[in-house]
C-alpha angles and dihedrals in degrees: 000000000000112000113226113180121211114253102159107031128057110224148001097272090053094045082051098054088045101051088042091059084054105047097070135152086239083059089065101024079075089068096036098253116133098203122186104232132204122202098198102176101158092058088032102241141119120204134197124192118178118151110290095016145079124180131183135183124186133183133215133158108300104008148005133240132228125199130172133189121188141190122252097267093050094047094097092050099046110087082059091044085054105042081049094061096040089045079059102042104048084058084055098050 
């Protein structure tokens, strides 16, 4: 899971709202994917499922974690998707 400390924001409640405002299915629907998200604030995660990925974000204290799984044909491609989202979302946080 990649590590992203708060720098903006001042806990993990505020850091939630803002990122939530970001993962949207208008965020995707940019790159034709049609994810199912989950806004779990009471357990302080957000959740994206499209076919051949899985994200999940989760928030604690003084920082939030990213981790991505992806299917086989999107392997190759999953360290940039992933330096994109936490590029985002450290201007974000």
């Amino acid at each position: 899971m990649l590590k992203v400390a708060y720098k903006t924001v001042k806990d993990k409640e505020e850091a939630f709202k803002k990122i939530k405002n970001y993962i949207t299915p208008a965020l995707f629907a940019k790159y034709n994917i049609n994810p199912q998200i989950e806004y779990r604030q009471a357990s302080n995660e957000i959740l994206a499922q499209g076919k051949g990925f899985d994200l999940k974000i989760l928030f604690t204290d003084g920082d939030l974690g990213l981790d991505l799984n992806v299917g086989f044909f999107l392997t190759p491609f999953k360290q940039v998707i992933l330096e994109k989202i936490e590029k985002e979302v450290r201007a974000l946080v």
